[in-house]
N, CA, C and O atoms as a Tripos MOL2 file, in Angstrom:
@<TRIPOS>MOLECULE
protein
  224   223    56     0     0
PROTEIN
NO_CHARGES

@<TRIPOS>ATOM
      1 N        -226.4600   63.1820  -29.7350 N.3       1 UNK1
      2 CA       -225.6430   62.9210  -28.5620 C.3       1 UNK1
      3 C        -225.4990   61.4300  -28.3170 C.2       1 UNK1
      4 O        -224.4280   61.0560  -27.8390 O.2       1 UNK1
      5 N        -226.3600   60.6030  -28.5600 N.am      2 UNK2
      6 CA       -226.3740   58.9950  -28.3860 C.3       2 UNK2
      7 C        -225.5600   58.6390  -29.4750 C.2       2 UNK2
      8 O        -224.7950   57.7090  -29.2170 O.2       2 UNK2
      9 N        -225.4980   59.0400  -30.4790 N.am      3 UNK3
     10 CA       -224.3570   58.4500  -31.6420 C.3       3 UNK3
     11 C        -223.1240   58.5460  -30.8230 C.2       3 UNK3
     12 O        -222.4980   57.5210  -30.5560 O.2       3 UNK3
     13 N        -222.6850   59.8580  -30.3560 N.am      4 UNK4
     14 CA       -220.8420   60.1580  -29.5770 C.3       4 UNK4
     15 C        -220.8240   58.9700  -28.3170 C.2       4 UNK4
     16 O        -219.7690   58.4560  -27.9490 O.2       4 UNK4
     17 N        -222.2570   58.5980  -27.6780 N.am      5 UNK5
     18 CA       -222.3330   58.0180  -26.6810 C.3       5 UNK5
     19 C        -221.9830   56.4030  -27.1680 C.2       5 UNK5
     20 O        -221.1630   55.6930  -26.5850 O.2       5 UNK5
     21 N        -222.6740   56.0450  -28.1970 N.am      6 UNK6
     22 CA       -222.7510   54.7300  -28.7050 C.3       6 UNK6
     23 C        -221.1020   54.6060  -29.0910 C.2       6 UNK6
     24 O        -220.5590   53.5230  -28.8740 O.2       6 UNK6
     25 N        -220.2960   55.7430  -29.6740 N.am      7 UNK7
     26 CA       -218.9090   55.2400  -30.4290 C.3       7 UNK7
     27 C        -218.3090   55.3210  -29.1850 C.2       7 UNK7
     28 O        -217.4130   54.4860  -29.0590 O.2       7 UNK7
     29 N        -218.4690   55.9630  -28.3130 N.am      8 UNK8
     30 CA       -217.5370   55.7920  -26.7480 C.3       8 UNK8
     31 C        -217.4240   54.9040  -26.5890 C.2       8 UNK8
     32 O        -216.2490   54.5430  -26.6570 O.2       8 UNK8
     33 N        -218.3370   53.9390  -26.2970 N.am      9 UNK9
     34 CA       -218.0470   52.8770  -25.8600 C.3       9 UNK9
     35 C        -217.0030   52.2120  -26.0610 C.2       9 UNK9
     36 O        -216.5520   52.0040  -27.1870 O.2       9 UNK9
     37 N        -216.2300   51.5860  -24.4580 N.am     10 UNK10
     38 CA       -215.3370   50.5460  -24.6060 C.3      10 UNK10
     39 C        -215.6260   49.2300  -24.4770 C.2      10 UNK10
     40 O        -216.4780   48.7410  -23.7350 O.2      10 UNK10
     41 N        -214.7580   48.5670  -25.3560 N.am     11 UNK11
     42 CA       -214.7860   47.2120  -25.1250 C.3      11 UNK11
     43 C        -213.7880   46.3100  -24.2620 C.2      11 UNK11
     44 O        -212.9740   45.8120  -25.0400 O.2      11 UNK11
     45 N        -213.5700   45.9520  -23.0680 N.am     12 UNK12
     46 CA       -213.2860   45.1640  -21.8650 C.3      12 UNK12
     47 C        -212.7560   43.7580  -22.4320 C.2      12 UNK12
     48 O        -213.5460   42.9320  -22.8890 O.2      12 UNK12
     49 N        -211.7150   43.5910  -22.3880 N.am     13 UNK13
     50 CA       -211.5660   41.7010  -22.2010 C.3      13 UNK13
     51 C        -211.9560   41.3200  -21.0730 C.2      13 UNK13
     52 O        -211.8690   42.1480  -20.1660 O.2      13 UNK13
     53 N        -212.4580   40.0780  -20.7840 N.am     14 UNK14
     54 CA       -212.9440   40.2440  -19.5460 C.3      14 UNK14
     55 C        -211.8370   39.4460  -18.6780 C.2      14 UNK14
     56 O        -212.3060   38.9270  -17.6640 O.2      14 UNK14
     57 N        -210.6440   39.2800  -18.8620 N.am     15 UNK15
     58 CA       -209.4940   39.2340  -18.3320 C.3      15 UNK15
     59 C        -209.1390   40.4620  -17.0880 C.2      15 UNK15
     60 O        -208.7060   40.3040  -15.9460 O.2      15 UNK15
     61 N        -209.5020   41.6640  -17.8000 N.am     16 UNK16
     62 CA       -209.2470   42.6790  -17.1790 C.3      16 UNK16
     63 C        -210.1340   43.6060  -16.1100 C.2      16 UNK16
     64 O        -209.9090   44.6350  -15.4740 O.2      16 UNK16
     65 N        -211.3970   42.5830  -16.2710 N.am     17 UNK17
     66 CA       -212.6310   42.8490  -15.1070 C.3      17 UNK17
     67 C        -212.5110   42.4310  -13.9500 C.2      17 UNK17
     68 O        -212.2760   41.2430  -13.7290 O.2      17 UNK17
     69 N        -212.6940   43.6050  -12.7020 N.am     18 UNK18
     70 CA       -212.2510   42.8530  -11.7610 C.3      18 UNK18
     71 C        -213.7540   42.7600  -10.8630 C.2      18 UNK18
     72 O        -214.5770   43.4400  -11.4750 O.2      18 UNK18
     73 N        -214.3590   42.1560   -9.6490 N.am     19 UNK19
     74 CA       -215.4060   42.2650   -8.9140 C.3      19 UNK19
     75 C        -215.7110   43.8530   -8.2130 C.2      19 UNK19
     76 O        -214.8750   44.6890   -7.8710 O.2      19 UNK19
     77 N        -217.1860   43.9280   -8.1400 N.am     20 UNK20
     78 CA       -217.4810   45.3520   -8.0190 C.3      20 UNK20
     79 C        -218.7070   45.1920   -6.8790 C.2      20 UNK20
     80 O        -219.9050   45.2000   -7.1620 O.2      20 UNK20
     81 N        -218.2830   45.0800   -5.8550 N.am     21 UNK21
     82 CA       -219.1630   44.9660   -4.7240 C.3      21 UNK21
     83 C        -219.9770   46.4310   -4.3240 C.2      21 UNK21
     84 O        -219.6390   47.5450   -3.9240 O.2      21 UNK21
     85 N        -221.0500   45.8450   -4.6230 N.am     22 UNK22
     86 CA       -222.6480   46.8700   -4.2530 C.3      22 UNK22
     87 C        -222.9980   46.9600   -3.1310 C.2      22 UNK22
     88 O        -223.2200   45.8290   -2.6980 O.2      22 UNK22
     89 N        -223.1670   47.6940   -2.4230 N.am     23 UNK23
     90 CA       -223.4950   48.1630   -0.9910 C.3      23 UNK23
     91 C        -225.3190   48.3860   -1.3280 C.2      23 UNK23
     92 O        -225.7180   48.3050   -2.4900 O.2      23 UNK23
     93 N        -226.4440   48.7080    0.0120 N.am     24 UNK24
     94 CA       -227.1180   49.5530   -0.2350 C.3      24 UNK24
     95 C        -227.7540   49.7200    1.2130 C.2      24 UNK24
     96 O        -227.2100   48.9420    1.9970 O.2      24 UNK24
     97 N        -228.5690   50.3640    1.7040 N.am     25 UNK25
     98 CA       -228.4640   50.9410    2.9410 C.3      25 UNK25
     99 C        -229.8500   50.2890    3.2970 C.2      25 UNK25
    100 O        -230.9010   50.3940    2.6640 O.2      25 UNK25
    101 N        -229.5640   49.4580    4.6830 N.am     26 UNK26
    102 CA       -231.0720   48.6790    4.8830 C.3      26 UNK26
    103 C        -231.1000   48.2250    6.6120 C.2      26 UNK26
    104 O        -230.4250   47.3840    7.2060 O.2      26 UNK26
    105 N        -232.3720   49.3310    7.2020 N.am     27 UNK27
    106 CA       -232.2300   49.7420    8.3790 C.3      27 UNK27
    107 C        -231.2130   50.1950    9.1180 C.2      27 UNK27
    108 O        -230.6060   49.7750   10.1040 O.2      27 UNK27
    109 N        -231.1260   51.5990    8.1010 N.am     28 UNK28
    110 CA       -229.7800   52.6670    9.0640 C.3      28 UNK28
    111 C        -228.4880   52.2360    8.5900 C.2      28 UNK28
    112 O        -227.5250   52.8910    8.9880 O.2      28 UNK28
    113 N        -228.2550   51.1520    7.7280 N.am     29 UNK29
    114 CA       -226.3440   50.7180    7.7990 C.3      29 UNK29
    115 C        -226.4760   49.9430    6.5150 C.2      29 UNK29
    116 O        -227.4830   49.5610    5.9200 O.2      29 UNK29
    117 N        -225.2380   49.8170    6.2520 N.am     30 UNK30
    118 CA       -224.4150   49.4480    4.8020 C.3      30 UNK30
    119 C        -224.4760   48.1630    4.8460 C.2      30 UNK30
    120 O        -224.2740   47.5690    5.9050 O.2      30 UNK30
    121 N        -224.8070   47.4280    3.5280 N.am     31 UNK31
    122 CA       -224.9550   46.2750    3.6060 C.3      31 UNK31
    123 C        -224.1170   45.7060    2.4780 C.2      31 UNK31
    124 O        -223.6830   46.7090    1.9130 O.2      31 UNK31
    125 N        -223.5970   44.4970    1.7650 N.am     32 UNK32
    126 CA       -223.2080   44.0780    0.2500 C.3      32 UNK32
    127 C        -224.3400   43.5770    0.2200 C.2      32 UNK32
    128 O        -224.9140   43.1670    1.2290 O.2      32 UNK32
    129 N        -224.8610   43.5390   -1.0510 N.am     33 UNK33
    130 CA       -225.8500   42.9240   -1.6750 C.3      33 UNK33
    131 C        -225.5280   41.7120   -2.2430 C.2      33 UNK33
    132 O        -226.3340   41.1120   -2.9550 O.2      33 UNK33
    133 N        -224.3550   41.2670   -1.9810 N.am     34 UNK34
    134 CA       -224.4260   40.0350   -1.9030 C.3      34 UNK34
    135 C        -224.5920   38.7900   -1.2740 C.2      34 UNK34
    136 O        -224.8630   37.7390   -1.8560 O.2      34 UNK34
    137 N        -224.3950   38.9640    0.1240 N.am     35 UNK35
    138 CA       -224.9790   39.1530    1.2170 C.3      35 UNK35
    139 C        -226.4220   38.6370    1.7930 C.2      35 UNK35
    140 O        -226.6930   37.8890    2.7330 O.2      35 UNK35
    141 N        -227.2220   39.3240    0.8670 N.am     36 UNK36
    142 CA       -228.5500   39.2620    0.7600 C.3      36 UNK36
    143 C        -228.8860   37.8000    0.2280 C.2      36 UNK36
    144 O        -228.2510   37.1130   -0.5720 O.2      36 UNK36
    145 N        -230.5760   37.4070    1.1950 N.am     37 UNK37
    146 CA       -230.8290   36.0670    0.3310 C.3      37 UNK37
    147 C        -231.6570   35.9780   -0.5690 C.2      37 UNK37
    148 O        -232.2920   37.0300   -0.6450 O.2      37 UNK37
    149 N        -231.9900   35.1900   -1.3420 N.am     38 UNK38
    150 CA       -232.5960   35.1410   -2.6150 C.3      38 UNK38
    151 C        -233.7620   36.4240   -2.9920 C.2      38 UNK38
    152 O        -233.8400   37.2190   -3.9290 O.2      38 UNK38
    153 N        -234.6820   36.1580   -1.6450 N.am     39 UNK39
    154 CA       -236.0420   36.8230   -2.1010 C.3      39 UNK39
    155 C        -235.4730   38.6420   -2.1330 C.2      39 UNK39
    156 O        -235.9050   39.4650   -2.9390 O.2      39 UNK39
    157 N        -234.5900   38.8900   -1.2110 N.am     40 UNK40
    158 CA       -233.8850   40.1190   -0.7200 C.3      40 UNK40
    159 C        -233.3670   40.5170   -2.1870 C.2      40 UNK40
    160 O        -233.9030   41.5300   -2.6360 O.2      40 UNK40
    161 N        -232.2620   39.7920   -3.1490 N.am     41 UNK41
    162 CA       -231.9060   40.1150   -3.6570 C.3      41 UNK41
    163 C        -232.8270   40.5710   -5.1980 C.2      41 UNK41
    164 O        -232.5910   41.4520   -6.0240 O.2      41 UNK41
    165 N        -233.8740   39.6000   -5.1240 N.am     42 UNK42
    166 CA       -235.1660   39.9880   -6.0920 C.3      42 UNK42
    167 C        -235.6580   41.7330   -6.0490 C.2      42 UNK42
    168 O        -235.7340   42.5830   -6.9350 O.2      42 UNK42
    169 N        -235.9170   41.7570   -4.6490 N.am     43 UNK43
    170 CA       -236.6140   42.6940   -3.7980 C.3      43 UNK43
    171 C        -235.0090   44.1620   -4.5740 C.2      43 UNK43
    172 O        -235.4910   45.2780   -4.7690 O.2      43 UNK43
    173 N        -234.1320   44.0980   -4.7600 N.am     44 UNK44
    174 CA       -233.5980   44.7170   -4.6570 C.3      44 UNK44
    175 C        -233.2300   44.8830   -5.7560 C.2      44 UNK44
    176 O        -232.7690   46.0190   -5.8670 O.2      44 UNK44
    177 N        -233.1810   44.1900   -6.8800 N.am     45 UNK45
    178 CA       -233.3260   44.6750   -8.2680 C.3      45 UNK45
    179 C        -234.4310   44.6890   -8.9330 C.2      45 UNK45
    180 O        -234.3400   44.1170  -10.0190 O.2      45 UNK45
    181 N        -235.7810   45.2760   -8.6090 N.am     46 UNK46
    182 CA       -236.7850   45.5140   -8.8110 C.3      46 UNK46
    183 C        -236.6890   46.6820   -8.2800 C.2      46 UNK46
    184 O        -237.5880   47.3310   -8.8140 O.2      46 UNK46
    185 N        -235.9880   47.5290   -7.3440 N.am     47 UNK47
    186 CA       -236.3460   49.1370   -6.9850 C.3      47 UNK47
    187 C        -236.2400   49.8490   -7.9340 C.2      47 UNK47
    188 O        -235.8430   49.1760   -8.8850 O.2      47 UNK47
    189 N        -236.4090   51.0370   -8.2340 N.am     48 UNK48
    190 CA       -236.9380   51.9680   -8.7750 C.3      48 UNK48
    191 C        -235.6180   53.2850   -7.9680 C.2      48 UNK48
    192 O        -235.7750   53.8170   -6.8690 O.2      48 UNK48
    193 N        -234.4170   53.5130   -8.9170 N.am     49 UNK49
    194 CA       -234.1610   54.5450   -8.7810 C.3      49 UNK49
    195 C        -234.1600   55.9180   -8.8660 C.2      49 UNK49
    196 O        -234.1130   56.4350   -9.9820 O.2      49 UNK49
    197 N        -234.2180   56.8070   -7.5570 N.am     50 UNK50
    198 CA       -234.7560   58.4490   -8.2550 C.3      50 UNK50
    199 C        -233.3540   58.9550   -9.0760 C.2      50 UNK50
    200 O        -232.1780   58.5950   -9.0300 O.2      50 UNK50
    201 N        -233.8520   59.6370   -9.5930 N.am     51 UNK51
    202 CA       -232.8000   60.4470  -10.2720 C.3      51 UNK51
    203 C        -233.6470   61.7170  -10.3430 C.2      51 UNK51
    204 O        -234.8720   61.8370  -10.3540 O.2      51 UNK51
    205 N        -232.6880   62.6220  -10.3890 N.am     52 UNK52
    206 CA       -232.9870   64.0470   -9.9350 C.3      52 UNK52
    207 C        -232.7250   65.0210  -11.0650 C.2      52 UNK52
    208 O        -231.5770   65.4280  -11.2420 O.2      52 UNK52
    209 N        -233.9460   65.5100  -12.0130 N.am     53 UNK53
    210 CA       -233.7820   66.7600  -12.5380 C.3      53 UNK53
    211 C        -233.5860   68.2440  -12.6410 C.2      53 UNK53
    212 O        -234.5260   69.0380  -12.6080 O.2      53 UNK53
    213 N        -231.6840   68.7620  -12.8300 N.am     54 UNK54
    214 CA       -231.5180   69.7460  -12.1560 C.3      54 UNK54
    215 C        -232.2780   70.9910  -12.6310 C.2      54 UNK54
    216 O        -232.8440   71.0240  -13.7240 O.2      54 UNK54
    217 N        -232.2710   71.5880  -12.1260 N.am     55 UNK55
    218 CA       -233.6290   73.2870  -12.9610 C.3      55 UNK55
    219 C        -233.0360   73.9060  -13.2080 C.2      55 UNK55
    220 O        -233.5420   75.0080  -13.4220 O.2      55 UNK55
    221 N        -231.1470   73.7770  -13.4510 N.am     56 UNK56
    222 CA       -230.3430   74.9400  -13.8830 C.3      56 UNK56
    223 C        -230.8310   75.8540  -14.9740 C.2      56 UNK56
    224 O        -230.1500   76.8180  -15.3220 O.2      56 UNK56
@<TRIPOS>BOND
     1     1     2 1
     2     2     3 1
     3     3     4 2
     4     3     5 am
     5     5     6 1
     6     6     7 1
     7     7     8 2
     8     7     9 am
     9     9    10 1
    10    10    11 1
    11    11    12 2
    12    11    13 am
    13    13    14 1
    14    14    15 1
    15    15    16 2
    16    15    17 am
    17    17    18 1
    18    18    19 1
    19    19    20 2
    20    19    21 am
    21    21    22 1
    22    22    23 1
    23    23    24 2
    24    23    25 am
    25    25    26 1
    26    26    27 1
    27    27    28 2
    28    27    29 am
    29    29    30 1
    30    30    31 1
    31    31    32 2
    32    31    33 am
    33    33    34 1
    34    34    35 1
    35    35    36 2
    36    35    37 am
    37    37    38 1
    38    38    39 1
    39    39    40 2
    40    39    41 am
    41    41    42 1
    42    42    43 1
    43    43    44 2
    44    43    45 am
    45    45    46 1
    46    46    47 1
    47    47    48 2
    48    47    49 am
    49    49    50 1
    50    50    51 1
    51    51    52 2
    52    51    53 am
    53    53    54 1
    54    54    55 1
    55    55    56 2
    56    55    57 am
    57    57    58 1
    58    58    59 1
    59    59    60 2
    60    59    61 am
    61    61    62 1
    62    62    63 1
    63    63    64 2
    64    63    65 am
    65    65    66 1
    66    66    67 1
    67    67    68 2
    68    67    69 am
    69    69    70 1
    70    70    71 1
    71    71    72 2
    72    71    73 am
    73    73    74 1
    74    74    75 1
    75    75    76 2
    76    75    77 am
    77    77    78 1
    78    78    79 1
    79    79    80 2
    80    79    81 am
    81    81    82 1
    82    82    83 1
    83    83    84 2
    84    83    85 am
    85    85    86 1
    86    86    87 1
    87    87    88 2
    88    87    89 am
    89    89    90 1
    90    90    91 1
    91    91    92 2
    92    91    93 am
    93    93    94 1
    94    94    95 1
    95    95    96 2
    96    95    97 am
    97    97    98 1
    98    98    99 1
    99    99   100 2
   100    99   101 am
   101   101   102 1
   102   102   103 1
   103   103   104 2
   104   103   105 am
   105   105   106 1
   106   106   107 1
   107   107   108 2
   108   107   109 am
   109   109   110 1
   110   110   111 1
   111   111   112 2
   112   111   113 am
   113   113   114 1
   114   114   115 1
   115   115   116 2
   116   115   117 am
   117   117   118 1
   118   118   119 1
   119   119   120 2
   120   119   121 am
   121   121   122 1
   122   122   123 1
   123   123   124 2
   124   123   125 am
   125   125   126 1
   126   126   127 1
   127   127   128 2
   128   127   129 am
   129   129   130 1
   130   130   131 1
   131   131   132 2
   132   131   133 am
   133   133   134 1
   134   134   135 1
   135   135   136 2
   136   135   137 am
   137   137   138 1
   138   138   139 1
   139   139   140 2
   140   139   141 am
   141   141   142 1
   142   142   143 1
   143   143   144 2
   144   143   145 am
   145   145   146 1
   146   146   147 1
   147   147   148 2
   148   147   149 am
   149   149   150 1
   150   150   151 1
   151   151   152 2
   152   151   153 am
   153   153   154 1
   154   154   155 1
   155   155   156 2
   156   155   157 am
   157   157   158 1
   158   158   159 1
   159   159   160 2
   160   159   161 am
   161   161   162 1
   162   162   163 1
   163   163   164 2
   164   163   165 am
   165   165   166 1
   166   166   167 1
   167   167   168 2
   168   167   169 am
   169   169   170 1
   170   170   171 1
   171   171   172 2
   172   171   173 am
   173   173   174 1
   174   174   175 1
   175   175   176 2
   176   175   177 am
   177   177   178 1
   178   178   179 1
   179   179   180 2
   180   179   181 am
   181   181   182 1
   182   182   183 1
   183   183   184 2
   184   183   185 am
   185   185   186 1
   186   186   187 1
   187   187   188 2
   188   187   189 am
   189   189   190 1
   190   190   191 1
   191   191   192 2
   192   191   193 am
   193   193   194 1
   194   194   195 1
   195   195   196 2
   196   195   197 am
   197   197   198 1
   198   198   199 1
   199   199   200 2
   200   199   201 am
   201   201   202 1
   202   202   203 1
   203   203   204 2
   204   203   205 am
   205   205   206 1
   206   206   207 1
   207   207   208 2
   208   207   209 am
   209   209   210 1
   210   210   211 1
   211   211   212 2
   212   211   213 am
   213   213   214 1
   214   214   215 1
   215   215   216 2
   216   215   217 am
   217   217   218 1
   218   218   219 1
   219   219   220 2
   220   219   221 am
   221   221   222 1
   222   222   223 1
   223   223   224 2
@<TRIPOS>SUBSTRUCTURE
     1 UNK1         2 RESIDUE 1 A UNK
     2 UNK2         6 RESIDUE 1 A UNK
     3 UNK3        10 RESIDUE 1 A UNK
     4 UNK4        14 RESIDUE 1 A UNK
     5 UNK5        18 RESIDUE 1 A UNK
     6 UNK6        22 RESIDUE 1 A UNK
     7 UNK7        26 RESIDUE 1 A UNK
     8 UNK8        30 RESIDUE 1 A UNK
     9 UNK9        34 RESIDUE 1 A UNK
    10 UNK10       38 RESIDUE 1 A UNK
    11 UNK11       42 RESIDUE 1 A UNK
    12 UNK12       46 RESIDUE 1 A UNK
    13 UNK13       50 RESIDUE 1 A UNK
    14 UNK14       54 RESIDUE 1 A UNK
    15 UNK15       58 RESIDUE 1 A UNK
    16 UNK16       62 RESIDUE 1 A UNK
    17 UNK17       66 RESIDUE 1 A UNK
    18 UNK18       70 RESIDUE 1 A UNK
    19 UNK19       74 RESIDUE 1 A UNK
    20 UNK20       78 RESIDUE 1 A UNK
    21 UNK21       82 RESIDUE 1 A UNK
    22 UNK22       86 RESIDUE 1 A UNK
    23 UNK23       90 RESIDUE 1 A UNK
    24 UNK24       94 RESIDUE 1 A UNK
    25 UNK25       98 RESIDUE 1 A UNK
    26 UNK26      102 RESIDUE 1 A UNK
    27 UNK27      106 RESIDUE 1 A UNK
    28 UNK28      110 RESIDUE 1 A UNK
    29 UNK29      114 RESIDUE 1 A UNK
    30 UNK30      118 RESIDUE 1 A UNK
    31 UNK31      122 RESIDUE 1 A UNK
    32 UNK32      126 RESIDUE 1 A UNK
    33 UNK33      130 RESIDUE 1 A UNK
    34 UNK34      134 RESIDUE 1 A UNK
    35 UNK35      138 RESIDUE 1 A UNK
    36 UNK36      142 RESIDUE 1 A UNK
    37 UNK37      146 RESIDUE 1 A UNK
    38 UNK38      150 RESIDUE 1 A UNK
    39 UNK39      154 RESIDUE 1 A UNK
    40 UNK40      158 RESIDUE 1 A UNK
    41 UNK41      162 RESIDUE 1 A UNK
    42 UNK42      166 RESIDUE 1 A UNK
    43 UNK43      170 RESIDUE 1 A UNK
    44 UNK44      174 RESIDUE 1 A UNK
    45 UNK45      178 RESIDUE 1 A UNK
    46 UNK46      182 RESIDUE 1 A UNK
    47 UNK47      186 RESIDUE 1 A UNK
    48 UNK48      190 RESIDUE 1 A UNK
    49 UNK49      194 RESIDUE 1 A UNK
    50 UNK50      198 RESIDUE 1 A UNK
    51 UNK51      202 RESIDUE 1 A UNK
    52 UNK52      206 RESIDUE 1 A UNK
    53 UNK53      210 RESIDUE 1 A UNK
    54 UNK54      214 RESIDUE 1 A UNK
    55 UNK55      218 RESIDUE 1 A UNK
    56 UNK56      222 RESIDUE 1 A UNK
């Protein structure tokens, strides 16, 4: 399955990339993470996302 995954891949000029503003939720409300100051933004790519295994 990682081989079909690996040939998927596209390749982007980066002409055609546009900005992709990240939100994340910090005391009750929506924030950009860009936004955030230095130590915040450390703090925030160091979390640990859950991801959820379905039991179908």
């Amino acid at each position: 399955m990682k081989l079909k995954e690996q040939a998927l891949e596209l390749k982007l000029d980066n002409s055609l990339r546009t900005k992709c503003l990240v939100y994340t939720r910090v005391m009750g409300y929506h924030r950009p993470v860009e936004s955030f100051n230095i130590g915040k933004k450390g703090e925030h790519k160091q979390r640990k996302h859950f991801k959820e295994n379905c039991g179908c």
